[in-house]
N, C-alpha and C positions, 0 to 999 in steps of 0.2 A: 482524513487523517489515517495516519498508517507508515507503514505497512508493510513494505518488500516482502513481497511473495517469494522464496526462498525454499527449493526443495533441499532434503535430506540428502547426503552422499552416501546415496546405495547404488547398486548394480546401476550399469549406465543401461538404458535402453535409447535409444534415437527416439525422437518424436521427429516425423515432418512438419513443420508449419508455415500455410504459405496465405498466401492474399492475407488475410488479417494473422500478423505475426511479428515475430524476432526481425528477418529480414529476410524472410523464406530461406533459412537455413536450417539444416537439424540442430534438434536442440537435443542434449540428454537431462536426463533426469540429476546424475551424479552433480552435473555441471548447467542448470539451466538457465538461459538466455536472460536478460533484464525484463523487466513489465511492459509489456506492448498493448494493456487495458486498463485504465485507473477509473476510478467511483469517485466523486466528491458528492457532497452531501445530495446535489440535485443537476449536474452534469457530469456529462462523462467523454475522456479524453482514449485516441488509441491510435499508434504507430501501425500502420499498413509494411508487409512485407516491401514495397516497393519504397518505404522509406519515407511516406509523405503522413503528415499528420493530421488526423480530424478530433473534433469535436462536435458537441451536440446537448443540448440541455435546457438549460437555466445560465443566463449573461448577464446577471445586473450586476456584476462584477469586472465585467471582463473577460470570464474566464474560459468562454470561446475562443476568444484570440484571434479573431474575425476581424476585430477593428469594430465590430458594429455592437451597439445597445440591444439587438434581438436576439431569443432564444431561437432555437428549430431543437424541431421534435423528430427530424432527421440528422446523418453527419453531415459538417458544414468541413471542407477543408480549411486548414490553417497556414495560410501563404501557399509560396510553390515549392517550396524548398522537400527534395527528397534524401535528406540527410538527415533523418530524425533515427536516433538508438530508442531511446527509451522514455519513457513516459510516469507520472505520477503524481496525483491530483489531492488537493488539501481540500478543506470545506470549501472552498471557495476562490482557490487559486490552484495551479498547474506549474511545475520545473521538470524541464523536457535536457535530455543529455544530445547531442548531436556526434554524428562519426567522427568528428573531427577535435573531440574530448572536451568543445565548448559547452556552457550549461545558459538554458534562457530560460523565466518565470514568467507569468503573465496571471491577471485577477487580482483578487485583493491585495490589499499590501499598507493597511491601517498600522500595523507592528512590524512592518520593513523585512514581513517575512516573503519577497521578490529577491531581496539582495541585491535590489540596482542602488544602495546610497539613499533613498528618499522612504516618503510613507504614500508616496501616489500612486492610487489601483492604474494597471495597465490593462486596456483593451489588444494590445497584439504583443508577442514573445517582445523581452528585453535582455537582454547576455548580460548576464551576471560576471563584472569582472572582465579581464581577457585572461583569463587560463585558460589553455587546451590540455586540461591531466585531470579535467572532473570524468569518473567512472559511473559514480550512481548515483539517484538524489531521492530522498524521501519526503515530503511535505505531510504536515499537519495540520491543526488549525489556524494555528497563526506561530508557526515555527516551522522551520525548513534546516536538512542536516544533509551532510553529503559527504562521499569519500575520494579522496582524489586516488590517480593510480599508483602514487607513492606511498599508500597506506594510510596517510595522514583524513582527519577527519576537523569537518566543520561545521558551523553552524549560524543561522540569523534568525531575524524576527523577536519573535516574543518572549521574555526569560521572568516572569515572574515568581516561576515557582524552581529556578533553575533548572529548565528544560533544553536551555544551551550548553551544559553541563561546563562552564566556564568561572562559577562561582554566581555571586548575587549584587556586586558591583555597575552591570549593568541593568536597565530595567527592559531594555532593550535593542537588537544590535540592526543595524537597516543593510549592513554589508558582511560578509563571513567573515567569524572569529575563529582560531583553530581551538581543538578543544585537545586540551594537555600537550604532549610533546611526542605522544607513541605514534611509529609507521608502521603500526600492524592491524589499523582496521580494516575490516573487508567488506561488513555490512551494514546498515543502520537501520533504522524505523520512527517513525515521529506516531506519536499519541496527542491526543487535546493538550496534553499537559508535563508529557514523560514522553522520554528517549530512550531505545534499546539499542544496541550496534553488539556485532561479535567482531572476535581477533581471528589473527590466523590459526592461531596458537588452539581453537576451541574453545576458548571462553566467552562468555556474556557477561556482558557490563550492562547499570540500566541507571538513570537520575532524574531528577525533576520532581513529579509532585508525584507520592504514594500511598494517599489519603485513603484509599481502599486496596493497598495494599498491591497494586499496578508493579512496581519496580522488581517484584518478587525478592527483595533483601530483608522482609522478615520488621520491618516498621511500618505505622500508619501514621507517617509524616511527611518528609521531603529532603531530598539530599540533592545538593545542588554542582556536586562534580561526581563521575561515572564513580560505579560502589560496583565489586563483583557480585554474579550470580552464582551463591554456592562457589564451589570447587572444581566442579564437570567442567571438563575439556573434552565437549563432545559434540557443542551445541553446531549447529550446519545453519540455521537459520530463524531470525522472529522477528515476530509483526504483532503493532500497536494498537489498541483499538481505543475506545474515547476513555476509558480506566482499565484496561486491562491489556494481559499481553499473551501471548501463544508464542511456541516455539520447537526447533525438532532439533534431535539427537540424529547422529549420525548413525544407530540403530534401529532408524525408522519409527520410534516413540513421539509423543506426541505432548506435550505440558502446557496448562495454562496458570495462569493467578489474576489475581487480580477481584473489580467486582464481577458480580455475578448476578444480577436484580432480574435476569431475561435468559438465565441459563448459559450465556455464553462461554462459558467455563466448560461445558461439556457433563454439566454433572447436574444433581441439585444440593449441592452446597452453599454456604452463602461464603463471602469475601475471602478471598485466599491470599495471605504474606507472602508464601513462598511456594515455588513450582509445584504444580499437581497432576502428576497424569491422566492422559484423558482416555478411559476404557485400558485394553491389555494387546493393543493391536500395536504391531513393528512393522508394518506397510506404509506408513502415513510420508509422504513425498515431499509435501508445500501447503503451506498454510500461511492467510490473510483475513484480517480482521481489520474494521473499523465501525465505530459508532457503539452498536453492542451485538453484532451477529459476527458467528466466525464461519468462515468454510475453507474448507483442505479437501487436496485430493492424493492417491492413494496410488503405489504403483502400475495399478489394475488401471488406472488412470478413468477412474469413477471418483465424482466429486459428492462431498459431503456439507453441509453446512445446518448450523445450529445457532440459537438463542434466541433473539428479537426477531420476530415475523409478523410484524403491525403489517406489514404492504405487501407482505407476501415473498420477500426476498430470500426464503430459505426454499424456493420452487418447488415446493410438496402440493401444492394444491391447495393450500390454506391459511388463513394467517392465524396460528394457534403455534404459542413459542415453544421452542422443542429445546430438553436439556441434554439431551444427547446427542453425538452425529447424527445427521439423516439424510437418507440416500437422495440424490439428486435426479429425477428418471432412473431409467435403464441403460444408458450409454456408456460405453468405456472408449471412448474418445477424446475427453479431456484433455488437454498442457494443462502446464503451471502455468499460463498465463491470463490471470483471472483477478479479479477484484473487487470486495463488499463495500457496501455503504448502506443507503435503508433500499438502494438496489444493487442489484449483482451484476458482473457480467463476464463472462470467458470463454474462451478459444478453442475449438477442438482439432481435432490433429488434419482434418480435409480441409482448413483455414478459414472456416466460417466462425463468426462473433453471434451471441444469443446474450441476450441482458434479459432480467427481470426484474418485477420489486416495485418501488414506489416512483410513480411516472405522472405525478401533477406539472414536469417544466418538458416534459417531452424526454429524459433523461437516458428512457429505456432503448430510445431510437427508431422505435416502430413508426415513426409517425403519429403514431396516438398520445394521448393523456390519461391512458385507461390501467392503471396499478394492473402488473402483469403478476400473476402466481405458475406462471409455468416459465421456462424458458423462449423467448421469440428470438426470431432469427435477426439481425442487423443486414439491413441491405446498403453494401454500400457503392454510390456511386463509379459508373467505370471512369 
């Protein structure tokens, strides 16, 4: 669940990223590339520069996209196809964007959060629809929301708590609903249960379930069509985690809300209604959250991450949960190309992939099953 990784609009600096990347193009910071590494709860999905798609994990889903029932505890390519854009991965399912503005799901799909029409899991990509004007797509638990490049925004799957932000009429949609009538979104994010998306305009909207306070609009209930965030028209980017939400100002600050039971919030307070900033820092670039660990990195392009560290996924060397940033090694090499779950995994600017964190399906990619607490490298096939 999640997430879009979403840097701040500051100073553009280029990042190169090649072999594991955008599509070996520079990226800036001002303007950063879509997610080329997604985290599901126990695999993990990633767009290679050259356009071709792998996986690796946990499959009794599907959500290899292999065709096959087997996990690997290495990357497994996903078909031939080298026209893969972007990538992002729900607990248990995957909606990949193609250059060609098509969108395909594959994995679970109990609450039709695939978007092919049905509730049957897919073992290989299915095109959602034939539209070629999907831009970007966020998947959750069991909800899926996406923005085409008319601004307009959608959504499927699962709406209990109206996390389709369409009202409460359906209980759940198996193919995309649009949500309101505005052409000015630009961003989304799916949570277990709650949706965030910004406008062009700077604002943040959020809906769905906000039982601890997720939505940041200041109730511990639920609202089931998009509610503003505050008043700021400033917001650049935010990402969902399984009750909570982060998000960045275009002055490089840094806000969470939401629960807090593992720190993730960056602080040690408990449940937060409505936005809190996290420390007094205006460097913060991109920040991604899911489950209950958050990690961002910083224009210095050094990654931070904090809250849940049961398997080690905040890479300190420990699994002892942290309420504040924490530095990630020593390297300033980092993109925004990165993604949590109860493991991590991101990209640095010489195009190599390192995952760590909880690796009982092979998820981390090392080949092993052995919970990683440091960064390992990803080798992937030539």
């Amino acid at each position: 669940m999640r997430r879009s990784i979403i840097a701040a609009a500051l100073t553009a600096v280029a990042i190169a990223v090649l072999g594991w990347g955008t599509t070996g193009t520079a990226i800036a910071a001002a303007s950063p590339g879509p997610g080329t590494v997604a985290t599901g709860y126990s695999h993990t999905c990633a767009v290679r520069g050259d356009g071709s798609l792998w996986c690796w994990g946990s499959n009794e889903s599907g959500q290899l996209g292999d065709g096959t029932p087997s996990g690997h505890s290495t990357p497994a390519r996903v078909g031939d196809a080298t026209t893969w854009a972007a990538v992002d991965a729900g607990t248990s399912f995957n909606c990949a964007v193609r250059t060609d503005g098509s969108l395909w799901c594959w994995g679970s799909n109990r609450r039709g959060q695939l978007g092919d029409g049905t509730t049957t899991d897919r073992n290989t990509p299915v095109q959602v629809g034939t539209a070629t004007t999907w831009a970007r797509v966020s998947a959750g638990d069991s909800h899926t929301c996406a923005v085409r490049t008319d601004g307009t925004l959608w959504c499927w799957g699962f709406n209990r708590l109206g996390q389709l932000g369409v009202g409460l009429d359906v209980y759940y949609a198996t193919s995309p609903v649009q949500v309101g009538t505005a052409t000015t979104w630009s961003n989304v994010t799916t949570g277990f249960a709650h949706t965030c998306a910004t406008r062009t305009d700077g604002t943040l909207w959020c809906w769905g379930d906000s039982t601890t306070g997720q939505l940041g609009i200041g109730i511990l209930s639920y609202t089931a069509v998009p509610a503003q965030v505050g008043t700021a028209t400033t917001w650049t980017g935010v990402t969902a985690g399984y009750a909570f939400t982060c998000a960045v100002r275009s002055d490089g600050t840094l806000w969470c809300w939401g629960e807090n039971g593992y720190g993730q919030l960056g602080a040690t307070t408990t449940y937060q209604t409505t936005p809190m900033r996290v420390g007094d820092g205006t460097t913060w670039a991109a920040v991604g959250a899911s489950f209950n660990t958050t990690c961002a990195t910083r224009t210095d392009h050094t990654l931070w991450c904090w809250g849940n560290n049961m398997a080690g996924q905040l890479a300190d060397g420990t699994t002892v949960n942290r309420y504040a940033p924490t530095l990630v090694g020593t390297a300033t090499t980092w993109t925004n190309s990165f993604d949590v779950a109860y493991h991590a995994c991101a990209a640095r600017t010489d195009g190599s992939l390192w995952c760590w964190g909880y690796n009982p399906a092979g998820q981390v990619g090392d080949g092993t099953t052995v919970n990683r607490t440091a960064p390992a490298p990803v080798d992937l096939p030539a």
